[in-house]
ROTI-377534 format. One record per residue (C-alpha): residue number from 1; x, y, z. Coordinates in pm, 1 decimal. Example, Ala and Ser with C-alpha at 12.3 -4.5 7.8 and 13.67 -1.06 7.14 Angstrom:
BEGIN
+-----+----------+----------+----------+
!  nr !        u !        v !        w !
+-----+----------+----------+----------+
!   1 !   1230.0 !   -450.0 !    780.0 !
!   2 !   1367.0 !   -106.0 !    714.0 !
+-----+----------+----------+----------+
//
This chain:
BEGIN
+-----+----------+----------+----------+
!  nr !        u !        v !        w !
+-----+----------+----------+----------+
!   1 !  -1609.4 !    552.0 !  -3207.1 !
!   2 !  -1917.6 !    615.1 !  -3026.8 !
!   3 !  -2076.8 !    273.6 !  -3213.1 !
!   4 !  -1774.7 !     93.0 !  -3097.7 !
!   5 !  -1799.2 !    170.9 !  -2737.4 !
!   6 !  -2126.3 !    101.4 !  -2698.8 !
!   7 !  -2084.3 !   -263.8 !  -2828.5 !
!   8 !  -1812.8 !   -299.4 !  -2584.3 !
!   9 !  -2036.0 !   -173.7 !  -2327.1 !
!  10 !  -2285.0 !   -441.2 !  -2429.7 !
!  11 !  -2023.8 !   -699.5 !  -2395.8 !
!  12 !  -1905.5 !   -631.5 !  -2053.0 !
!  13 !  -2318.4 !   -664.5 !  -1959.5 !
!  14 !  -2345.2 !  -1013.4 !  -2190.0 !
!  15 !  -1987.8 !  -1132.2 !  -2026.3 !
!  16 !  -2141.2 !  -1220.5 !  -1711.2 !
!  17 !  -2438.1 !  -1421.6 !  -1842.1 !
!  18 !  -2201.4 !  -1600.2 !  -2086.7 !
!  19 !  -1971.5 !  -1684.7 !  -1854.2 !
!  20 !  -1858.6 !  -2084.7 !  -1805.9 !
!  21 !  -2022.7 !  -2163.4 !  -1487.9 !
!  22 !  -2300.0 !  -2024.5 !  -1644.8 !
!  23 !  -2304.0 !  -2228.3 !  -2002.8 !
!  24 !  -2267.6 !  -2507.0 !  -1771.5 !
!  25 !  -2526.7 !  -2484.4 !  -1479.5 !
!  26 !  -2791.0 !  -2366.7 !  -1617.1 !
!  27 !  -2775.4 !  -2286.5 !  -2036.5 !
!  28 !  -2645.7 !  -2662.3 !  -2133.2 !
!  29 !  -2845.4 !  -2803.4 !  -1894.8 !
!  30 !  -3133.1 !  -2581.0 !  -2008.0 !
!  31 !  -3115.2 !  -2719.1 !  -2351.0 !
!  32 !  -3064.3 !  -3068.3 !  -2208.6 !
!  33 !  -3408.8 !  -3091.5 !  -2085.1 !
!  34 !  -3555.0 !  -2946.3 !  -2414.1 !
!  35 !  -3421.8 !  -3225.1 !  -2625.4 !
!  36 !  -3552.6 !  -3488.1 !  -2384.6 !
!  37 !  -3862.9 !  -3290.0 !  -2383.7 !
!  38 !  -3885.3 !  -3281.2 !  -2798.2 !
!  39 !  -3775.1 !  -3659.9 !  -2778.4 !
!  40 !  -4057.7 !  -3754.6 !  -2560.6 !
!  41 !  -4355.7 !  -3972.4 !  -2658.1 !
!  42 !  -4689.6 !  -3776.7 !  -2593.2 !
!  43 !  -4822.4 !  -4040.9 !  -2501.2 !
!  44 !  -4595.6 !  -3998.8 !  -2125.1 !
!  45 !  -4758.6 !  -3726.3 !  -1964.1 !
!  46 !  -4592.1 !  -3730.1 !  -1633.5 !
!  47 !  -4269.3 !  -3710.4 !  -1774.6 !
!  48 !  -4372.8 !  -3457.1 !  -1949.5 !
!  49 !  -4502.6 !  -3306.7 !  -1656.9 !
!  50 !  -4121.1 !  -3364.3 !  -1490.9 !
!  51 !  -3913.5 !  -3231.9 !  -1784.9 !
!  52 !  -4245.5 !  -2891.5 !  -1798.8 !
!  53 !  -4071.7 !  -2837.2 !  -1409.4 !
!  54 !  -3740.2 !  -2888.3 !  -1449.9 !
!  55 !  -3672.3 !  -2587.0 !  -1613.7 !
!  56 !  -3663.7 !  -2417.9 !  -1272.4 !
!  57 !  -3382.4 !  -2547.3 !  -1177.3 !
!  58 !  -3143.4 !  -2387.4 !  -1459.4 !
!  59 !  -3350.0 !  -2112.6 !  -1424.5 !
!  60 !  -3285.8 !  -2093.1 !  -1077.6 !
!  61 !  -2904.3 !  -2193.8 !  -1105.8 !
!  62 !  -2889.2 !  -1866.3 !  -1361.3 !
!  63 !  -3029.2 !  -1617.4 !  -1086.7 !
!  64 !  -2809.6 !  -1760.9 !   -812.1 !
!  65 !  -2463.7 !  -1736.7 !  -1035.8 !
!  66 !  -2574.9 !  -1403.3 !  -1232.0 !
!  67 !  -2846.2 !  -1205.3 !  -1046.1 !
!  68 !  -3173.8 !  -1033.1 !  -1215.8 !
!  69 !  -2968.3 !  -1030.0 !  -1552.7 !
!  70 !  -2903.6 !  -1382.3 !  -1544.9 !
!  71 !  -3210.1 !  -1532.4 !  -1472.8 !
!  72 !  -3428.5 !  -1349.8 !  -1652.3 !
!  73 !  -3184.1 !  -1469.4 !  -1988.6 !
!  74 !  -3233.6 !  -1800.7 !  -1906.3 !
!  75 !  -3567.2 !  -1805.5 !  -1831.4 !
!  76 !  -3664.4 !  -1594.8 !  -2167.5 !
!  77 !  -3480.0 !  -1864.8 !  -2352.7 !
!  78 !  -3643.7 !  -2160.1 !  -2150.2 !
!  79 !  -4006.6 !  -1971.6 !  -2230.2 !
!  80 !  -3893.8 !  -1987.6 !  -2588.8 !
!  81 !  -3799.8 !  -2290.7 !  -2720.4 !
!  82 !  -4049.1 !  -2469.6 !  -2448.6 !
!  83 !  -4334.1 !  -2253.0 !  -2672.4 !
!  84 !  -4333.9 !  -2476.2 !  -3011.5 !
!  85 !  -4358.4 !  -2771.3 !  -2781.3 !
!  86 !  -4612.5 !  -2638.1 !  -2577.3 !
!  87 !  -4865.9 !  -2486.9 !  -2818.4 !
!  88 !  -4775.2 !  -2503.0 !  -3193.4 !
!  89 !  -4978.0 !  -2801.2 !  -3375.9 !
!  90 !  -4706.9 !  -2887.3 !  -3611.9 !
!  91 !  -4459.9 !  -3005.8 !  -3313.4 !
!  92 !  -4671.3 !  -2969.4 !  -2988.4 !
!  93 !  -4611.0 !  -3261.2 !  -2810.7 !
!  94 !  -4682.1 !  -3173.7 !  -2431.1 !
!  95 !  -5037.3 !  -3327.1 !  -2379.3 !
!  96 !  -5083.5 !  -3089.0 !  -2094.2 !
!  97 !  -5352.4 !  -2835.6 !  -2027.9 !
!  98 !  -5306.3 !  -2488.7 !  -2233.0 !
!  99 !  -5341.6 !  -2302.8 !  -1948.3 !
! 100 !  -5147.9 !  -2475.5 !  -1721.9 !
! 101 !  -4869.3 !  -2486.4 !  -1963.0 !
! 102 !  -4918.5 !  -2104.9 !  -2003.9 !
! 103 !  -4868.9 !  -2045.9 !  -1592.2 !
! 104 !  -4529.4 !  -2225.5 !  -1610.2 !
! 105 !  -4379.7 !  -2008.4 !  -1828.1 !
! 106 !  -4503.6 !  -1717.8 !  -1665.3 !
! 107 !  -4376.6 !  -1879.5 !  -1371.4 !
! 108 !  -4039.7 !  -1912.4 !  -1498.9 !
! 109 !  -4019.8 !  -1554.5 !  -1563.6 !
! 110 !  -4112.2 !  -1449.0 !  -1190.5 !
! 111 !  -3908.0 !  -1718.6 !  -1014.9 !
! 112 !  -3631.6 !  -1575.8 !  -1227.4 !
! 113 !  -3680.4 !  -1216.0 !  -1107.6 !
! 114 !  -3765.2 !  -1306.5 !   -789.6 !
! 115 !  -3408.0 !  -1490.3 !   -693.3 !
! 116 !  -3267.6 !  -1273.5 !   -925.9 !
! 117 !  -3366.8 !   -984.3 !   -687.9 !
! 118 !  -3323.9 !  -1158.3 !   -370.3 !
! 119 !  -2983.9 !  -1263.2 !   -511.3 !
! 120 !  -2859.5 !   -961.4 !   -594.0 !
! 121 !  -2997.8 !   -724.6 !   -289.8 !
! 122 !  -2755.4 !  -1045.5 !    -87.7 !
! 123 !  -2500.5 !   -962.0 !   -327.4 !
! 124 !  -2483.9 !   -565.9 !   -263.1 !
! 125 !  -2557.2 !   -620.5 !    106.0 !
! 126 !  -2240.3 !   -858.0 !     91.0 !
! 127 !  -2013.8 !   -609.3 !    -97.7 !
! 128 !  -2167.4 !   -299.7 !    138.5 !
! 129 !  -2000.2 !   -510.4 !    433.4 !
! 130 !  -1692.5 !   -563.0 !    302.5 !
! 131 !  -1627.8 !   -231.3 !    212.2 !
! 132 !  -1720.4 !   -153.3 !    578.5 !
! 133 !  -1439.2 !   -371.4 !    692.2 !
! 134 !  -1219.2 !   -264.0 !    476.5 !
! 135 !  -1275.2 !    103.8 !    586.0 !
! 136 !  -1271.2 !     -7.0 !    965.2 !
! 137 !   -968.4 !   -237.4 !    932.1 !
! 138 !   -771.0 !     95.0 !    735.0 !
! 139 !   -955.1 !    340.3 !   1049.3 !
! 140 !   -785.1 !     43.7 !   1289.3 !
! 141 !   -446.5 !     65.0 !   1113.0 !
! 142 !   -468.5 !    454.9 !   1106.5 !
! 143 !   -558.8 !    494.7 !   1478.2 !
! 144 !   -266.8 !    250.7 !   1571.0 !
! 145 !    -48.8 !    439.4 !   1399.7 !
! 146 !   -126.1 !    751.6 !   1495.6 !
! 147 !   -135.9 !    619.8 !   1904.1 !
! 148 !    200.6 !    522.2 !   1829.5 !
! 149 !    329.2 !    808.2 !   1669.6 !
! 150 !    226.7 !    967.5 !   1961.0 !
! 151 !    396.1 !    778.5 !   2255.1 !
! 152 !    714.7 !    770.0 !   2002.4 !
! 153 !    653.4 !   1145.4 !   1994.0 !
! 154 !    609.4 !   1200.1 !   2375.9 !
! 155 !    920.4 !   1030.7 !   2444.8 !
! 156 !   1120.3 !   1206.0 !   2169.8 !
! 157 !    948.8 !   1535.6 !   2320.1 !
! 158 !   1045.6 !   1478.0 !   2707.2 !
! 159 !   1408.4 !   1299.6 !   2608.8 !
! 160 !   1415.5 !   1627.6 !   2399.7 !
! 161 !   1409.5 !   1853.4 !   2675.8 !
! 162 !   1676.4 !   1670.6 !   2908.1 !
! 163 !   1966.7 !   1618.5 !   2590.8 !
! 164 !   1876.3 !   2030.4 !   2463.5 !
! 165 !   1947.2 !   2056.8 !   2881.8 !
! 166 !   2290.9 !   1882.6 !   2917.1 !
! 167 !   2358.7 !   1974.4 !   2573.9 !
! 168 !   2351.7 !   2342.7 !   2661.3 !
! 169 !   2563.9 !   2276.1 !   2973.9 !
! 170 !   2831.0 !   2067.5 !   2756.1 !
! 171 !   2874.4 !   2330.5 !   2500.1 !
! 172 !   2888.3 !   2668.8 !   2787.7 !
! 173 !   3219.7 !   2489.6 !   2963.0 !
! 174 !   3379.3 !   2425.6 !   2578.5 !
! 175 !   3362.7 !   2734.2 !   2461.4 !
! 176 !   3573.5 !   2848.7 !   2743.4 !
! 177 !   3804.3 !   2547.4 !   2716.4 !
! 178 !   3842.2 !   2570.1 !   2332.8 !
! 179 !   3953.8 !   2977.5 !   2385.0 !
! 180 !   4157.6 !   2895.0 !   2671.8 !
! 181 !   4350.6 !   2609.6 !   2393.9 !
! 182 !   4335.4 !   2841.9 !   2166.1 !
! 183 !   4547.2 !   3135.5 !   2381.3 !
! 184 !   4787.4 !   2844.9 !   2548.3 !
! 185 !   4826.1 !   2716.1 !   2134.4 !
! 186 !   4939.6 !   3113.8 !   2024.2 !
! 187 !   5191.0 !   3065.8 !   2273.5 !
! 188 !   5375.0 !   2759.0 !   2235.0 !
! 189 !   5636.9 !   2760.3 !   2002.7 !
! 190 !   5502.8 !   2536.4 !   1685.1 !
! 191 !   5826.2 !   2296.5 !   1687.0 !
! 192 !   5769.0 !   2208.2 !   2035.5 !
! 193 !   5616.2 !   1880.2 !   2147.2 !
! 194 !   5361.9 !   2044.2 !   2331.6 !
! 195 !   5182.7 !   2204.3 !   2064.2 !
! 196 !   5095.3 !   1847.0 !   1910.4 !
! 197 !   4929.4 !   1729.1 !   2202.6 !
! 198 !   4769.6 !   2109.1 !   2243.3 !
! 199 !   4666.8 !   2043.7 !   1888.4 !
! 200 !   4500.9 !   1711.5 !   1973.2 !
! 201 !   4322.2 !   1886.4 !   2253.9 !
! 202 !   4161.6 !   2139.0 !   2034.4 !
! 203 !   4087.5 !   1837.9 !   1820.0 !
! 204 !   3877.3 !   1658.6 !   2107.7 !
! 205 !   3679.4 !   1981.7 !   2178.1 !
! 206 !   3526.5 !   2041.1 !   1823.7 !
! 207 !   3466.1 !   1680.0 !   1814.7 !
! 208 !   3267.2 !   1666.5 !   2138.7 !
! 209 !   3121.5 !   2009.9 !   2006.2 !
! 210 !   2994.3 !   1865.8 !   1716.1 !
! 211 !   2798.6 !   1602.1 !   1935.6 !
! 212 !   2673.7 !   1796.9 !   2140.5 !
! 213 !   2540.8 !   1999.2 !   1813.7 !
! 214 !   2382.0 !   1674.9 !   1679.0 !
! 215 !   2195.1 !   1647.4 !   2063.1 !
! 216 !   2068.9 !   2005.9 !   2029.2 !
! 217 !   1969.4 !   1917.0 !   1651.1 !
! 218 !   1774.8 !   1630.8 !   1792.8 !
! 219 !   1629.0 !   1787.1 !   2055.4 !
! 220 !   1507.3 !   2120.5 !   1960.3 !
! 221 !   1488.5 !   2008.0 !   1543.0 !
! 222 !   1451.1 !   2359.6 !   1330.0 !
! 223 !   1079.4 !   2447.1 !   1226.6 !
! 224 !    973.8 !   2297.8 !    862.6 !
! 225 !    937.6 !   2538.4 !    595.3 !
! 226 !    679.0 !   2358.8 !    458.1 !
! 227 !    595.2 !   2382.9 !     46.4 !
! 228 !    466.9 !   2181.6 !   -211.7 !
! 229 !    677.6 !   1944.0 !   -355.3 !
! 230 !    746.4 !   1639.3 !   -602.3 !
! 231 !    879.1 !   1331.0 !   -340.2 !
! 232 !   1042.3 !   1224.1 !   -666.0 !
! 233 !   1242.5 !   1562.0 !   -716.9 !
! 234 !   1420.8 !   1503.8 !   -404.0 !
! 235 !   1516.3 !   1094.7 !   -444.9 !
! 236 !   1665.9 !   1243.7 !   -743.8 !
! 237 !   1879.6 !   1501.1 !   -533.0 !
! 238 !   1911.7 !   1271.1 !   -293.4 !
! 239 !   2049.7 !    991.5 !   -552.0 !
! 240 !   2322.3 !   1225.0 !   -704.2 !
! 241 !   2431.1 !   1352.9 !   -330.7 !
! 242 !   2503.6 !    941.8 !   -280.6 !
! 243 !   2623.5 !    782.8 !   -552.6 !
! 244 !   2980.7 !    903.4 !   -498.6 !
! 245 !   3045.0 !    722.1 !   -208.8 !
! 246 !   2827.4 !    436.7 !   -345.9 !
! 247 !   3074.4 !    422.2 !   -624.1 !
! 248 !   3308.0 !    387.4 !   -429.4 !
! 249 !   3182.0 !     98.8 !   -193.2 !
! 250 !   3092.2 !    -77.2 !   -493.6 !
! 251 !   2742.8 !    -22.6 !   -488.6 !
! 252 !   2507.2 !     66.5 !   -746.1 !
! 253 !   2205.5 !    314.9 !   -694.3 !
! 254 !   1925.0 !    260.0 !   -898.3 !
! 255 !   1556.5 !    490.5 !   -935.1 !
! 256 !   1241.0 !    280.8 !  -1008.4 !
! 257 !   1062.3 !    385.5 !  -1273.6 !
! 258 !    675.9 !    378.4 !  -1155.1 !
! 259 !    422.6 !    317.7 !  -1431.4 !
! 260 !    106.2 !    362.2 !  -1274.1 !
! 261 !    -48.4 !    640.7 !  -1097.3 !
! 262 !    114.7 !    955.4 !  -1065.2 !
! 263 !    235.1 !    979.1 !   -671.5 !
! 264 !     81.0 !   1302.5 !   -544.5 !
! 265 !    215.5 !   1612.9 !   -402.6 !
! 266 !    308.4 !   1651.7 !    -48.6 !
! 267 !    366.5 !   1952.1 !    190.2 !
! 268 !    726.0 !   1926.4 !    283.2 !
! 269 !   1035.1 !   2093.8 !    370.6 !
! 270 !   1286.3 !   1984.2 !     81.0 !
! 271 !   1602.6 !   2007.9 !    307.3 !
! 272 !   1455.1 !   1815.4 !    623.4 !
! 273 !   1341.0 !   1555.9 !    338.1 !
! 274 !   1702.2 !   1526.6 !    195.2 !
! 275 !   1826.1 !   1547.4 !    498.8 !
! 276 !   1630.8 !   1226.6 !    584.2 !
! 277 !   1635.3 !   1042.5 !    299.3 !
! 278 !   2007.1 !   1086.6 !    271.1 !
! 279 !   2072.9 !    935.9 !    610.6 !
! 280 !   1877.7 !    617.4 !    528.1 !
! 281 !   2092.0 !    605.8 !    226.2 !
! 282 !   2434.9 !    661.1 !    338.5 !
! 283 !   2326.6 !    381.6 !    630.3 !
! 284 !   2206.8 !    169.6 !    328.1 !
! 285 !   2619.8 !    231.6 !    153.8 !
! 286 !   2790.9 !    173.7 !    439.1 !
! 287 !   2576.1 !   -152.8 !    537.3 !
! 288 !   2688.1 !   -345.9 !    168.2 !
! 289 !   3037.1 !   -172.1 !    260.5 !
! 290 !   3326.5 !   -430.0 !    184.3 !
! 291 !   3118.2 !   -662.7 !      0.4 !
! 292 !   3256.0 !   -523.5 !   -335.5 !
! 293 !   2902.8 !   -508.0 !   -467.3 !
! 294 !   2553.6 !   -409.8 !   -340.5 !
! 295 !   2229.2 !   -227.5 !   -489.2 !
! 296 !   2047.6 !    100.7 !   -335.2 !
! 297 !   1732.2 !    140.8 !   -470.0 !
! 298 !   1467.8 !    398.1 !   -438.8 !
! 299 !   1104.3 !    400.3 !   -559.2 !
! 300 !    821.7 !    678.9 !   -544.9 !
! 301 !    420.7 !    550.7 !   -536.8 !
! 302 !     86.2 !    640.5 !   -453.0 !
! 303 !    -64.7 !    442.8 !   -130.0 !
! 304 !   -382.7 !    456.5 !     37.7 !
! 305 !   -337.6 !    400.7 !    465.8 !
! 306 !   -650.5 !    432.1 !    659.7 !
! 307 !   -863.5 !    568.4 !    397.1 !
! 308 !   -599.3 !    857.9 !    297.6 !
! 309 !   -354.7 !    964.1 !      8.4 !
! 310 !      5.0 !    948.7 !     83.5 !
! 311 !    275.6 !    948.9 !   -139.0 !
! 312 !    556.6 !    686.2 !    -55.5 !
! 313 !    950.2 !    661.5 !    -64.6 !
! 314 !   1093.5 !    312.6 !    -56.0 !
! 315 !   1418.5 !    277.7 !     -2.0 !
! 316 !   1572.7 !    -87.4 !    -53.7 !
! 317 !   1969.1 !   -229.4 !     20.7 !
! 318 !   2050.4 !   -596.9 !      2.8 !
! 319 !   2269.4 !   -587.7 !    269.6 !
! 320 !   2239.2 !   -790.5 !    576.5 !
! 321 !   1905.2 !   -826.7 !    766.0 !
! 322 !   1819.3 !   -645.1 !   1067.9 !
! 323 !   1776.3 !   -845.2 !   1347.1 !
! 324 !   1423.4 !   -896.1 !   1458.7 !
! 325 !   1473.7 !   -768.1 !   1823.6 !
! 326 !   1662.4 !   -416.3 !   1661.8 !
! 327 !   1376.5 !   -360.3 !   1458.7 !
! 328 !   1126.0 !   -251.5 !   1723.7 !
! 329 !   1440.3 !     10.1 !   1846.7 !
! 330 !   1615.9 !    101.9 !   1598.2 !
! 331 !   1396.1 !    468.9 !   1602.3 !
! 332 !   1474.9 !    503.4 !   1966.5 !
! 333 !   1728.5 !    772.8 !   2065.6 !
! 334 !   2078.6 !    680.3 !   2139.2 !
! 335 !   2036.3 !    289.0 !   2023.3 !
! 336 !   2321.1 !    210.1 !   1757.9 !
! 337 !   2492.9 !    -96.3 !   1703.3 !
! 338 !   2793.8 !     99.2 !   1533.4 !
! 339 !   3097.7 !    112.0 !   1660.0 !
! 340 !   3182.7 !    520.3 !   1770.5 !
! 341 !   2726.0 !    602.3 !   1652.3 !
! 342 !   2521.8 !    840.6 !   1887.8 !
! 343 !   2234.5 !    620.9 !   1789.9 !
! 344 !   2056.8 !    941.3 !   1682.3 !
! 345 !   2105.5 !    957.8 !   1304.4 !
! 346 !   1737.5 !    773.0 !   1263.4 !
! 347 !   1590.3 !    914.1 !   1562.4 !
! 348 !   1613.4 !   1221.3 !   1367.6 !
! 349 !   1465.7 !   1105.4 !   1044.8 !
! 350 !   1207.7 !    975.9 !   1270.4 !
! 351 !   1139.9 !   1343.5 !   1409.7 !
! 352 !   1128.2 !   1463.9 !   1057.7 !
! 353 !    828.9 !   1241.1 !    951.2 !
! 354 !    678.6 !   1293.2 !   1242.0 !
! 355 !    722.0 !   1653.6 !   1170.6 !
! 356 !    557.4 !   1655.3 !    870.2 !
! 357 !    265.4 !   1389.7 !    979.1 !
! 358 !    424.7 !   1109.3 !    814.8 !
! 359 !    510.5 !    733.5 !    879.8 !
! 360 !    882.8 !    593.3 !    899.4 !
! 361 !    898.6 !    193.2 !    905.9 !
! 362 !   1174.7 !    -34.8 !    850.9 !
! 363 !   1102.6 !   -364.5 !    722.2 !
! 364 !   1326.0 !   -622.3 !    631.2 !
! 365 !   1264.8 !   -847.3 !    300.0 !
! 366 !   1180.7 !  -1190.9 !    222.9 !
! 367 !   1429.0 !  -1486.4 !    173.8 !
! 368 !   1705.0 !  -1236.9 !    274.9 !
! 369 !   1659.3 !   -982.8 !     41.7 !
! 370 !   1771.3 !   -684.9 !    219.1 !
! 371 !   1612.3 !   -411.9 !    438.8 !
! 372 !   1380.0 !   -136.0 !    311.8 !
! 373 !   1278.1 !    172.8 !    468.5 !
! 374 !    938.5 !    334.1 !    370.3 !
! 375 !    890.8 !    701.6 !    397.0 !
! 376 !    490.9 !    782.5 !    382.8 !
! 377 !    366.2 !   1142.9 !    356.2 !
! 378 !     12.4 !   1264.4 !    325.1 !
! 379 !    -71.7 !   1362.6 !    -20.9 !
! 380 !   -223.4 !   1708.5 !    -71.0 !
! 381 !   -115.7 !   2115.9 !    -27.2 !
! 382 !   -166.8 !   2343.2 !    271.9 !
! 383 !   -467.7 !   2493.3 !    315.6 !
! 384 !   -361.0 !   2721.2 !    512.7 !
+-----+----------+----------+----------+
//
């Protein structure tokens, strides 16, 4: 095992060296100019002189395409099959000086780790710079997220206050108007005419209650009971709460498998989550409602944003598109484009990532695909 890996290791250091733009700048070429070298007369000692120098320039090719490594193979293998032409009797055929013939191939072997060094100190410099603008372009994309998290959060915050205010002052006056029903109700016979429309009255009030519940829920959202948790635990929960009515619509809800890394852990209130998630999906149903057919899909991965973990929910319809000019609003509180909506259904999913330092986007897919929401959390537990 151990003998195994190490030849393996010594392959992925040979691969580089061996590689095709390397056979063919500098090794065929190198022995190129050795056969011409062996095939020249002795008595043409300035071409001999030519082919004695133009070993550099494989040798040189080598170090620029492969670094240190690179050039110093070539140049070891120019040095030795240039040595039986350069000072064995039986084929020496280079008529020039001993000595001089002995500088250039110590020559080739300097020039080699020379570039070679130069080339590959460019090389790390290179790769050191793009990994700073990689990190500053994620820092960018972090800090405008967070900046607009935060203005999406302000307004959320002060539009919080006024709907928890009129909110309050809805539900105080319906109390006393649903009791009031309620007394008027005991005392109308239940044959008579009256007590149908009394009925439909009583009707009206819980259903303007129960708005006026989904402002306060907006506005003053309960606190997260925040716990470690598996993102893919609650798709799954999620998943079985919706596929009745998917059934039903005709659509078909489907869980990616993911095969790579395992998505981490997040801190996370399982309810608000749910509660989140299965908003997005029952928007997702009732968008590929009537169609007869349709697909929900979710997905759980690992992602890196701005230099951090988060773990990631995708959730994907092929229902119509979203127009472009909804997409920027569709967060925003009271903007619907249902018929009878409040418009805050996905300001409140909104809340709830924000709640638990996360990013909610909308996106809709390519060549009419669909729409897909992304739910990303930070990875990690509580330190707290």
């Amino acid at each position: 095992m151990g003998e195994k890996r190490l030849l393996n290791g010594w392959a992925d250091e040979l691969r580089p060296v061996f590689s095709p733009r390397m056979v063919l700048v500098a090794w065929i070429p190198c022995l190129l100019i050795t056969i011409l070298h062996y095939r020249t007369l002795v008595e043409y000692a300035w071409a001999h002189d030519v082919l004695r120098r133009l070993y550099y320039l494989p040798i040189l090719f080598a170090a620029f395409s492969g670094g240190v490594r690179g050039g110093i193979s070539v140049s070891v293998f120019a040095s030795f099959i240039y040595f039986p032409h350069a000072f064995l009797s039986l084929v020496a055929r280079d008529p020039g000086d001993a000595l001089e013939k002995g500088l250039e191939i110590l020559l080739y072997n300097i020039v080699a780790v020379v570039a070679g060094l130069l080339v590959d100190r460019e090389r790390r410099e290179r790769e050191k710079q793009e990994r700073l603008a990689r990190k500053l372009s994620e820092a960018l994309e972090e800090q405008h997220r967070i900046e607009s998290q935060l203005i999406r959060t302000g307004r959320l915050g002060a539009l919080g206050e006024l709907t928890a205010g009129i909110a309050h002052e809805i539900k105080n006056p319906l109390h006393t108007m649903k009791g009031t029903a309620e007394i008027l109700r005991d005392a109308i016979a239940p044959e008579a005419p009256e007590r149908r429309m009394l009925d439909l009255h009583m009707e009206e009030i819980d259903r303007l209650a129960q708005t006026a519940e989904r402002f306060l829920t907006f506005a003053r959202p309960a606190p997260s009971d925040r716990r470690p948790l598996d993102l893919r635990e609650v798709v799954n929960r999620v998943a079985s709460l919706v596929e009745t009515q998917a059934r039903r619509e005709g659509v078909t809800t489907v869980i990616d498998r993911y095969d790579g890394a395992e998505p981490p852990a997040v801190m996370g209130d399982a309810d608000q989550l749910t509660q989140l998630l299965l908003n997005i999906a029952l928007n997702g149903v009732q968008a590929m409602a009537g169609r007869g057919s349709g697909t929900l899909s979710f997905s759980v991965f690992p992602e890196r944003q701005g230099g951090k973990g988060y773990s990631c929910v995708a959730l994907r319809n092929d229902g119509p598109e979203i127009p472009e000019d909804h997409l920027e609003r569709i967060f925003d509180p009271f903007y619907t484009t249902k018929d009878g909506g409040t418009g805050l259904g996905l300001s409140i999913c909104s809340r709830i990532a924000d709640q638990h330092d996360g990013l909610l986007s909308v996106r809709n897919l390519p060549e009419g695909g669909g729409v897909e929401f992304t739910l990303a959390l930070p990875a990690g537990r509580d330190d707290a």
